[in-house]
C-alpha positions in Angstrom: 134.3 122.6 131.1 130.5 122.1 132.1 129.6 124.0 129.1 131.3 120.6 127.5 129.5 118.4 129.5 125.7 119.8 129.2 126.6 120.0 124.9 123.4 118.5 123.4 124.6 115.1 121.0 123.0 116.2 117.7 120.7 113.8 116.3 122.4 111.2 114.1 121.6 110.7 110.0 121.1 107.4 110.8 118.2 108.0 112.4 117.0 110.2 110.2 117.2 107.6 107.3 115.6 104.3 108.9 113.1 106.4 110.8 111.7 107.7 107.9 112.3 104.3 105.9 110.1 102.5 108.2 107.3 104.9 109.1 107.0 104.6 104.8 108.1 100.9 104.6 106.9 99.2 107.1 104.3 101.1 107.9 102.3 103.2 105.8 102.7 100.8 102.8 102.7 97.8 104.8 99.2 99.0 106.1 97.9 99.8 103.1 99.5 96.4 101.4 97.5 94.6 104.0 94.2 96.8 103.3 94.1 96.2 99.6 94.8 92.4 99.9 92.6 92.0 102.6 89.7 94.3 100.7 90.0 92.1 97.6 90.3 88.6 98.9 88.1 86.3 97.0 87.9 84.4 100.6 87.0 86.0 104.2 89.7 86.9 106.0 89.4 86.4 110.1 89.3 89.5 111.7 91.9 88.5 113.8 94.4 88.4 111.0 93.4 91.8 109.5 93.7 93.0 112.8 97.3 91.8 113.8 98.4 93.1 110.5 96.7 96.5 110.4 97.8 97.1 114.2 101.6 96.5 113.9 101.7 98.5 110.7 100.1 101.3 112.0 102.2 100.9 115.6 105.2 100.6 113.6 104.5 104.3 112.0 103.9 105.8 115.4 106.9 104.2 117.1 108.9 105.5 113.8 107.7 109.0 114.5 108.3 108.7 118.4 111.3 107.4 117.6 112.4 110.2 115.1 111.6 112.9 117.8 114.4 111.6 120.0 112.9 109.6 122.8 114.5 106.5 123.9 111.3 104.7 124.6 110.0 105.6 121.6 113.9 103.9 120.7 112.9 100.9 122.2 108.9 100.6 121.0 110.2 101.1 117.5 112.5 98.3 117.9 109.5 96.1 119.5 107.1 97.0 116.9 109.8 96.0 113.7 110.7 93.0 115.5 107.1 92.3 115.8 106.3 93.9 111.8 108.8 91.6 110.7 108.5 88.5 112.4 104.5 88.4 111.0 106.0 89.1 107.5 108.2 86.1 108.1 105.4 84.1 109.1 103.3 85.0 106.1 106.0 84.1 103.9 106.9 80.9 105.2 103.1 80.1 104.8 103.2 80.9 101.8 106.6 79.0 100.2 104.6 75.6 102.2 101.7 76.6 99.6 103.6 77.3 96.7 103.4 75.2 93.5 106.6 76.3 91.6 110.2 76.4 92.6 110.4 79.5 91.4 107.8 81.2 92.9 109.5 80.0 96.6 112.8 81.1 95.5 111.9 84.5 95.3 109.8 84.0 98.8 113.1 82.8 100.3 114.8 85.4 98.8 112.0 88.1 100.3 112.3 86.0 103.7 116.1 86.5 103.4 115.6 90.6 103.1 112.8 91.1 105.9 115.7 89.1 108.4 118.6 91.5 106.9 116.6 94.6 107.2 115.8 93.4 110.8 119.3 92.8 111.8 120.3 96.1 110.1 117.5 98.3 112.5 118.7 96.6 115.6 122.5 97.1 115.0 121.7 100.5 114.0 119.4 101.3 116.8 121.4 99.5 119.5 125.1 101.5 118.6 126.6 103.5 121.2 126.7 106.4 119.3 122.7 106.3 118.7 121.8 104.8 122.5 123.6 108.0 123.7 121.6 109.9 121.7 118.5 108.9 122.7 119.9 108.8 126.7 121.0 112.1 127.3 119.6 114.1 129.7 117.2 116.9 127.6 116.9 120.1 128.9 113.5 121.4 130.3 
């Protein structure tokens, strides 16, 4: 009966999958998105904006790996950091469809905008079952 009770909870294939999906997605490609667009801009950029951008991509990618190793505040930073990750994309492209000169061109911004919210609803329904919290709460042995 205790044997039962101490039984590790393997790690779910959830968390395998969106882990790994946005240490690549939202991270490492989002950073270097951001450093190629911010390297060729025919304008200069304020540093404050390259900053913000650069940080939560590469926060992003080190909460995904914390995450992946089964911490729950590495649970909880990852879900900061993608709230955050997403929220600039969201700004960014509602900047952009004010700018935009064709209806078609803001379509496929609202479209994008309509993605970065989905994917963002999908991490914190994921990350926030009770199947996956009691993963990441159980007591680890030392």
């Amino acid at each position: 009966m205790e044997d039962e009770l101490k039984r590790r909870i393997s790690k779910p294939i959830g968390v395998y999958v969106l882990t790994i999906l946005i240490f690549l997605g939202l991270g490492v490609f989002q950073f270097l998105k951001y450093f190629e667009l911010f390297r060729n801009a025919e304008e200069d950029v304020p540093l404050t904006i390259v900053f913000i951008s650069l940080f939560l991509a590469a926060f992003t990618a080190g909460a995904a790996v914390w995450s992946y190793f089964g911490d729950n505040a590495g649970r909880i930073t990852l879900l900061v950091f993608v709230s955050l990750n997403v929220l600039w994309a969201v700004f960014w492209i509602i900047t952009e469809i004010s700018y935009q000169a064709t209806y078609r061109e803001s379509v496929a911004l609202w479209f994008n905008l309509g993605k970065a919210l989905a994917w963002l609803g999908v991490y914190w329904w994921y990350f926030t079952k009770k199947s996956v919290v009691a993963y990441y709460t159980q007591d680890f042995p030392e």
